[in-house]
C-alpha positions in Angstrom: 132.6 111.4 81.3 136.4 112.3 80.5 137.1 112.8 76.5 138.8 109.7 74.6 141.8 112.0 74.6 142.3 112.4 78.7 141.6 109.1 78.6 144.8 108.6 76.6 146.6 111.2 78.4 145.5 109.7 81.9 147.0 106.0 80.4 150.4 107.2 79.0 151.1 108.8 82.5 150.4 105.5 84.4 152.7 103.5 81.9 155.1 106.5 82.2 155.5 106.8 85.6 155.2 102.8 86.2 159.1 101.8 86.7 160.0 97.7 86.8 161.9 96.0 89.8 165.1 96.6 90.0 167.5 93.6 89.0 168.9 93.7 92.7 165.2 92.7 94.5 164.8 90.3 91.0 168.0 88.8 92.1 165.9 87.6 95.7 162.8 86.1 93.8 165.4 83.8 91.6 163.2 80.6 90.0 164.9 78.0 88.8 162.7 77.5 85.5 162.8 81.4 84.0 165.8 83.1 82.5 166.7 86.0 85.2 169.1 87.9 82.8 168.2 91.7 82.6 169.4 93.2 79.6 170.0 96.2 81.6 172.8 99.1 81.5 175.7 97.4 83.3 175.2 94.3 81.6 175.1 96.0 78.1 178.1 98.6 79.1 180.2 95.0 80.2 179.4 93.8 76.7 180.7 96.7 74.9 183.7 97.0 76.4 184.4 100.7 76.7 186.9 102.8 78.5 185.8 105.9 77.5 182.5 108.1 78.8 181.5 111.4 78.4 179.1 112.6 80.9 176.0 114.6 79.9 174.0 116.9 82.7 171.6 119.7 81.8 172.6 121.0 85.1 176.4 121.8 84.3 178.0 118.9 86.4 179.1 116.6 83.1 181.4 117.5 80.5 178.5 118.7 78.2 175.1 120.3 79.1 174.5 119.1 75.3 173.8 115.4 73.8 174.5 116.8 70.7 177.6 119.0 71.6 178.9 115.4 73.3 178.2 113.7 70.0 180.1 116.1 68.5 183.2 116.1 70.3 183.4 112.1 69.4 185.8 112.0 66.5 185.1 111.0 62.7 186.0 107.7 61.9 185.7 106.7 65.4 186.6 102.9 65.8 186.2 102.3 69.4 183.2 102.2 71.5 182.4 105.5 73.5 179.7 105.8 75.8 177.8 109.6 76.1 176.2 109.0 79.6 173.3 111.4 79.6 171.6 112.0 83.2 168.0 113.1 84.7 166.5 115.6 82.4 164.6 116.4 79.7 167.0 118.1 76.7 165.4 120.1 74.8 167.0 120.0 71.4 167.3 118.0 68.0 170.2 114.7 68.1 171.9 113.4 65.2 174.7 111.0 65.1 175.9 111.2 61.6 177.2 108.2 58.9 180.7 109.1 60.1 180.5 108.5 63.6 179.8 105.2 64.6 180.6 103.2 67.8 178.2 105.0 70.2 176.4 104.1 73.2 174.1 106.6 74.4 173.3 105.6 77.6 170.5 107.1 80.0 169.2 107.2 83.1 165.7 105.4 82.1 163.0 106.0 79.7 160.9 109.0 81.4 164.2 109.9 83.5 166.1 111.0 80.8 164.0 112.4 77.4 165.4 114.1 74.4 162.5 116.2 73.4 161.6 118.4 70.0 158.5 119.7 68.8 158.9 120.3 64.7 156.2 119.1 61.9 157.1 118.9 58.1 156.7 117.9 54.8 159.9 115.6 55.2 159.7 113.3 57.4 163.6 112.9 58.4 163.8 116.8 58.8 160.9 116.7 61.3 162.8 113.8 63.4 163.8 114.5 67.1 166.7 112.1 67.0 168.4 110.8 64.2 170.8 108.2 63.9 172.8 107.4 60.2 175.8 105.8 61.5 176.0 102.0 62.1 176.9 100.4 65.3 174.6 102.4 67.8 173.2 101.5 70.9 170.9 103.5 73.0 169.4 102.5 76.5 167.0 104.3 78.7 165.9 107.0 76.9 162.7 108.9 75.9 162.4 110.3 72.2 159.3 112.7 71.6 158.6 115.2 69.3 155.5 117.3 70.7 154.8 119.4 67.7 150.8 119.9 67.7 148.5 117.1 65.5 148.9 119.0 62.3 145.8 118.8 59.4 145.3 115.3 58.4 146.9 114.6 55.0 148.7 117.6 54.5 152.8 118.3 54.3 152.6 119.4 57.7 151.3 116.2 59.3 154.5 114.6 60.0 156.2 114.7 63.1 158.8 111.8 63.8 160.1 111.3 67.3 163.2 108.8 65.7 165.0 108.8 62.6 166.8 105.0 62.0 168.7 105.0 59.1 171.8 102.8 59.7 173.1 99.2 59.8 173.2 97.6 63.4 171.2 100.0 65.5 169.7 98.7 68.9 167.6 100.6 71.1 166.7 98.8 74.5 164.4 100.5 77.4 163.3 103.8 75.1 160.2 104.5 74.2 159.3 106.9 71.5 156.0 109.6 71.1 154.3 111.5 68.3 151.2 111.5 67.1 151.7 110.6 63.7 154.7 108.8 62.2 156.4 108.1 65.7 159.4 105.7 64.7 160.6 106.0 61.2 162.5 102.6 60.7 163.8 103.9 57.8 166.7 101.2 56.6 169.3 98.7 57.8 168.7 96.1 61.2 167.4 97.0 64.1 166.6 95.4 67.4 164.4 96.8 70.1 164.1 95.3 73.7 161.1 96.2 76.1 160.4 99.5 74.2 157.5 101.7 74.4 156.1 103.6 71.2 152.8 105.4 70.9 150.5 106.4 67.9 147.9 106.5 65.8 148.9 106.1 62.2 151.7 105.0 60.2 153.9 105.0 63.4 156.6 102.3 62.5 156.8 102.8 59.3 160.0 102.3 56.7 161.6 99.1 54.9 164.2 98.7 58.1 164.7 94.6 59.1 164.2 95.1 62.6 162.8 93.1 65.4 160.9 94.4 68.5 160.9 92.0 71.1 158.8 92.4 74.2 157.7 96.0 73.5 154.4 97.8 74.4 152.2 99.3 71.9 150.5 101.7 72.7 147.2 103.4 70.2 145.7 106.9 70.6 143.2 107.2 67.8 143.3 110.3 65.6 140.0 112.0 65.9 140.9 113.8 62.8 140.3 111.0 60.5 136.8 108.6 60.2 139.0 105.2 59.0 141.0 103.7 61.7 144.8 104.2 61.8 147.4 101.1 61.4 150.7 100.3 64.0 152.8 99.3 61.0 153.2 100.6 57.4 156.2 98.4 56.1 157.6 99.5 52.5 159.4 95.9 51.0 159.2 96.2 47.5 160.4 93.0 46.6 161.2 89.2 47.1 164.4 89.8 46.9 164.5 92.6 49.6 165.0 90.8 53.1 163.3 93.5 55.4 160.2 93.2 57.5 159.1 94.2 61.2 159.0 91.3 63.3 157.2 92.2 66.6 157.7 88.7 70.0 156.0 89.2 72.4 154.8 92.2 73.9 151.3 93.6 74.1 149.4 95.9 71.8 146.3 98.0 73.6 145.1 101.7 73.7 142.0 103.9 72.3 140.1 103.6 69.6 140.3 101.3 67.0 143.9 100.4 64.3 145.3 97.9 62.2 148.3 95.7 62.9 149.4 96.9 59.4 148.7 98.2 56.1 150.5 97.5 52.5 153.0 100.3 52.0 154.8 98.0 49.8 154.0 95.6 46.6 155.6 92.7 49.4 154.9 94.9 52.7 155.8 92.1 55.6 154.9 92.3 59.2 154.8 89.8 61.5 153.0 90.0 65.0 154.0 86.3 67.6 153.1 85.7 70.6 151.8 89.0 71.0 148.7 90.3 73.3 146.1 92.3 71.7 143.4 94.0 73.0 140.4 94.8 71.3 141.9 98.2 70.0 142.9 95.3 67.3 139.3 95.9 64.6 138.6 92.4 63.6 140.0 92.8 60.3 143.5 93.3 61.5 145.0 94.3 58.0 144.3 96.7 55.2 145.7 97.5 52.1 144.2 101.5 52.5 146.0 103.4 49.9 147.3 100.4 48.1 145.7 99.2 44.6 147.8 96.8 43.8 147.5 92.7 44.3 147.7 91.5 47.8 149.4 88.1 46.0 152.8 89.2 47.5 151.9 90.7 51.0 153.2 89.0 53.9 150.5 90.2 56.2 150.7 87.5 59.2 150.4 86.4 62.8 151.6 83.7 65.0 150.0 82.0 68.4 149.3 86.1 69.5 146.3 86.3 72.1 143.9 88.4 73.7 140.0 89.9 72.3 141.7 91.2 69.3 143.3 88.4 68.3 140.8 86.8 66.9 141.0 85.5 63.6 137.6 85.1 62.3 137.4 88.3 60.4 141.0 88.8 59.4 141.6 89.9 55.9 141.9 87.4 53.4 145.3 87.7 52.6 146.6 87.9 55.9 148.3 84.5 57.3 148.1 82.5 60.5 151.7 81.1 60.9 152.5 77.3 61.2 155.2 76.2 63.7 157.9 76.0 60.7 157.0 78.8 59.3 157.1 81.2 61.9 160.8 80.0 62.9 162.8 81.9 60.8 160.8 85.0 62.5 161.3 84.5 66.3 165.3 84.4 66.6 167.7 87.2 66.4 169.0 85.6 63.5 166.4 87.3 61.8 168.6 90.4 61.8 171.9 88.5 62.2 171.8 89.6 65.6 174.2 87.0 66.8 177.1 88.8 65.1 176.3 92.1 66.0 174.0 92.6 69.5 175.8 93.2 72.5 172.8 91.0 74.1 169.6 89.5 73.8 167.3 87.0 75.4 
């Protein structure tokens, strides 16, 4: 029998190398009752409005063999929307696009086409990050974010290894997908949307106080053999009522190995929402925990709404956790959550 972690390996590849039908055979299987809009590259590069790319190819036929160098050659203070196209590869370096930079559309050739790849552990988790993004007005489409640095020891300051960094105002990533195996998307600050991502884990893996929403993304769990209790998908860090974040995950589906948590209390008011969201029994029948925190689960905003599948059952769900009502799930299922409608290029 294979080990629980070629099992995982055996998994990612099949979701890796699994691609989705292109939007010109979609555009022959038209029904009158869905929405066929594809938030897809030309659509989001038509909404932007840009006049201006710089070409990325590892193999010397761009202007840069670089993401970084591109990013770099994008001036300070930039008030106009450039696009960095970066083609096929994977580039092998560390990304940052800095406070002063904003405007940007990094634009790929698909998530497992085009990968930005680093392997560094660390004490700090924003040092260990693969990519990092600080400046506001961002978009990325079609890109893999990994940082491969080995499982460190469990709860010690080399155990973190963040494959993204988001630490800015309006930031949209749609078609990525992000990998570590511990602390995979630090959502640090600010709002974020993510469309039909892909982000794999174990523990802590979205963590932060961002106000972001994931709609339609995959979830995917590798249980870390290192520890006995079982990991969690979100650690959200509100510390208040006053503070508007929370993660806010539509549809999509959650599965994998071994057993996690939709969440745990980072946060006096951690909030995390799961709707209409499929769960497979990698779901324990508890769903939340407050591992780590001692203080009063009063102000946790622990909840879930109309999600289905075996580990969406709600018989054994911690006491503090909520089962959403119609009105009260509203305000959570809406880009308005993020006041997308002022700032998105697009969004179904």
């Amino acid at each position: 029998m294979s080990s629980p972690f070629l099992q995982a390996i055996h998994i990612a590849f099949l979701v890796i190398v699994s691609v989705s039908i292109p939007a010109s055979h979609a555009a022959h299987n038209k029904s009158p009752n869905l929405n066929t809009t594809v938030l897809d590259s030309p659509l989001l590069t038509k909404k932007i409005g840009a006049n201006h790319t710089i070409k990325v190819d590892i193999n010397g036929r761009g202007d840069f063999t670089s993401v970084q160098a591109a990013i770099d050659s994008v001036p300070e203070g930039n008030g106009k929307w450039t696009i960095i196209h970066i083609r096929k590869g994977v580039y092998k370096e560390k990304v940052h696009i800095p406070e002063n930079k904003p405007y940007i559309f990094l634009r790929g050739n698909g998530r497992g086409r085009t990968s930005i790849v680093w392997s560094q552990s660390s004490k700090d988790n924003i040092e260990s990050a693969t990519f990092k993004v600080k400046a506001p007005h961002v978009v990325i489409f079609g890109i893999s974010f990994k940082n491969d640095a080995p499982t460190g020891v469990a709860q010690t300051s080399q155990n973190q290894s963040v494959a993204a960094y988001v630490g800015a105002e309006m930031v949209a990533f749609y078609h990525c997908s992000f990998y570590s195996t511990h602390n995979t998307l630090f959502d640090y600050k600010g709002r974020h949307f993510y469309h039909n991502c892909y982000i794999q884990g174990s523990v802590d893996f979205i963590f932060g106080r961002g106000r972001s929403i994931f709609h339609n993304c995959e979830i995917f769990v590798i249980a870390d053999q290192r520890v006995k209790i079982s990991g969690s998908i979100t650690a959200q860090n509100r510390q208040s009522g006053e503070d508007n974040s929370g993660f806010v995950f539509v549809k999509g589906k959650v599965y994998g190995i071994g057993g996690v948590y939709l969440g745990r209390a980072k946060g006096s008011h951690s909030r995390a929402v799961f709707a209409k969201v499929y769960m497979s029994r990698t779901i324990v029948p508890q769903g939340w925990t407050k591992w780590s925190y001692t203080g009063s689960t009063e102000n946790l905003f622990q909840a879930e709404y109309k999600c289905y599948g075996p580990g969406a059952e709600t018989e054994n769900r911690a006491s503090w956790s909520l089962q959403l009502t119609d009105e009260e799930a509203a305000p959570y299922l809406s880009v308005d959550f993020v006041d997308g409608q002022k700032w998105l290029p697009a969004w179904l």
